[in-house]
C-alpha positions as CSV (number, residue, x, y, z in Angstrom):
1,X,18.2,-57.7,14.3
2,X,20.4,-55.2,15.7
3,X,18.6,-51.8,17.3
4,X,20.4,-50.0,14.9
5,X,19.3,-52.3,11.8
6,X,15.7,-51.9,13.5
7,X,16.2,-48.5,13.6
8,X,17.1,-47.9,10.1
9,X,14.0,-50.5,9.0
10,X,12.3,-47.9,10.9
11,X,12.8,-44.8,9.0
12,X,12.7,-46.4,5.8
13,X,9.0,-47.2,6.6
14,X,9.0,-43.5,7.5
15,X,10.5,-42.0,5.0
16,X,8.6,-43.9,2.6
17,X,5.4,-42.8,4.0
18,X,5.9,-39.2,4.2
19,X,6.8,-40.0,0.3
20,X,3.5,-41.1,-0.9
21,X,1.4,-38.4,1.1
22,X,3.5,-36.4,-0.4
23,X,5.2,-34.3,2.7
24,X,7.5,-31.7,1.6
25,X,11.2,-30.5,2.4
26,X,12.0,-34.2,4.3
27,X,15.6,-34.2,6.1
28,X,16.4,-37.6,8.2
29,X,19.2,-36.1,11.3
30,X,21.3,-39.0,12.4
31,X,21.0,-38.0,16.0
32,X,22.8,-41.4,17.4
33,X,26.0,-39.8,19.0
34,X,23.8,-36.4,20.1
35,X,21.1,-37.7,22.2
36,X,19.8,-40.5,23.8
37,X,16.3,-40.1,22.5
38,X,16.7,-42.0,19.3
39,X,19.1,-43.0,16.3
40,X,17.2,-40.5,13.8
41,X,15.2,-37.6,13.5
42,X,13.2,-36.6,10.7
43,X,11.9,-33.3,9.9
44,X,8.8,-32.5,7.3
45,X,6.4,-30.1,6.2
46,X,2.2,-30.2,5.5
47,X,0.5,-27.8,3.3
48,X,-2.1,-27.5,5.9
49,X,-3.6,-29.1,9.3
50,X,-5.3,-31.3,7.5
51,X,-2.5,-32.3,5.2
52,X,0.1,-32.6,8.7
53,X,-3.1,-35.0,10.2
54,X,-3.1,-36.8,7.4
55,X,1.0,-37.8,7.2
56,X,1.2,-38.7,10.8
57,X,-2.4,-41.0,10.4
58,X,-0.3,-42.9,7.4
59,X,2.9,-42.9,9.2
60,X,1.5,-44.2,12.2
61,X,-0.5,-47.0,10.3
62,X,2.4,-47.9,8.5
63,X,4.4,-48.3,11.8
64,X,2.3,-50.4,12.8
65,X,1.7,-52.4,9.4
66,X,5.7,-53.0,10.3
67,X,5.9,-54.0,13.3
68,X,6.4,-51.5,15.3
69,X,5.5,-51.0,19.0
70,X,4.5,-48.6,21.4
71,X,4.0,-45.7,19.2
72,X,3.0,-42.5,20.9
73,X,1.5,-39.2,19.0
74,X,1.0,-35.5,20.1
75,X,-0.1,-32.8,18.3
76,X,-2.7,-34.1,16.2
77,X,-5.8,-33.1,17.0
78,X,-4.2,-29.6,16.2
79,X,-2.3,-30.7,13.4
80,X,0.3,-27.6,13.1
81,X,2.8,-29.8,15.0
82,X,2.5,-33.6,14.9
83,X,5.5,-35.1,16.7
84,X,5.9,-39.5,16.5
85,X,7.7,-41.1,19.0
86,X,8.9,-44.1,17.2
87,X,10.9,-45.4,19.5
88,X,14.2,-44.8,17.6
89,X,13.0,-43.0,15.4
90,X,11.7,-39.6,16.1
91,X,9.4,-38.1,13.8
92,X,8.1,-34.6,12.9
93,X,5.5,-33.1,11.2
94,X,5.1,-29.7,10.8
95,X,3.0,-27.1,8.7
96,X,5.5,-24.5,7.3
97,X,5.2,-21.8,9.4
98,X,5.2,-23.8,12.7
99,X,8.3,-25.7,11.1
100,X,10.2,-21.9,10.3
101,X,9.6,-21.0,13.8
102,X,11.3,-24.0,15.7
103,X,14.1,-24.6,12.7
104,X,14.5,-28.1,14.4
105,X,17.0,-29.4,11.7
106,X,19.6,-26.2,12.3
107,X,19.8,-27.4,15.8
108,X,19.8,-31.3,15.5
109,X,22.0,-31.1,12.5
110,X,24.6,-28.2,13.5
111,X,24.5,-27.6,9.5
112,X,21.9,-25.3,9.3
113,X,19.6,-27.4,8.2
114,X,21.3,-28.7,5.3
115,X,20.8,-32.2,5.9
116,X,17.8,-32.8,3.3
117,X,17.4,-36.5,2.2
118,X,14.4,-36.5,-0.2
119,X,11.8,-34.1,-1.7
């Protein structure tokens, strides 16, 4: 398999994670040609600390359900900010005002954020 084709594998485990805990207002960032840090970003919002905790615990779990390696997590004992390092695939979670704040997607995306990909 290809480390792009892993990649994308990758954030469809993700993605489909953050669906059933129901995360809200998630945009996957193809980042491949802007950084060296990953093939994708992914951007979402808890309704709470514990909520945030609670999305990064399943996505975590279902990384490594998948397969996946050497997954590292900061932020969670907090749980405003939750970032997953993926490998590729770069993932974070955020509670809405902490998300507001940093308005990761405007500056990953140069689209101003519009590059929403479910909920």
């Amino acid at each position: 398999m290809s480390q792009r084709a892993s990649a994308q594998a990758t954030l469809r485990t993700v993605l489909a994670s953050l669906e059933d805990m129901k995360a809200e207002d998630t945009v996957s960032i193809d980042i491949s040609g802007k950084s060296s840090i990953g093939d994708f970003m992914v951007v979402t919002t808890g309704r709470s600390q514990r909520h945030v905790a609670s999305i990064a615990d399943d996505v975590v779990k279902k990384l490594h359900e998948a397969g996946a390696s050497r997954v590292r997590v900061e932020g969670q004992r907090q749980g405003d900010w939750v970032l997953i390092d993926a490998n590729d695939v770069i993932v974070h979670v955020f509670r809405p005002e902490i998300r507001t704040f940093y308005n990761l997607e405007k500056m990953w995306s140069g689209r101003g954020g519009d590059a929403r990909t479910s909920n």
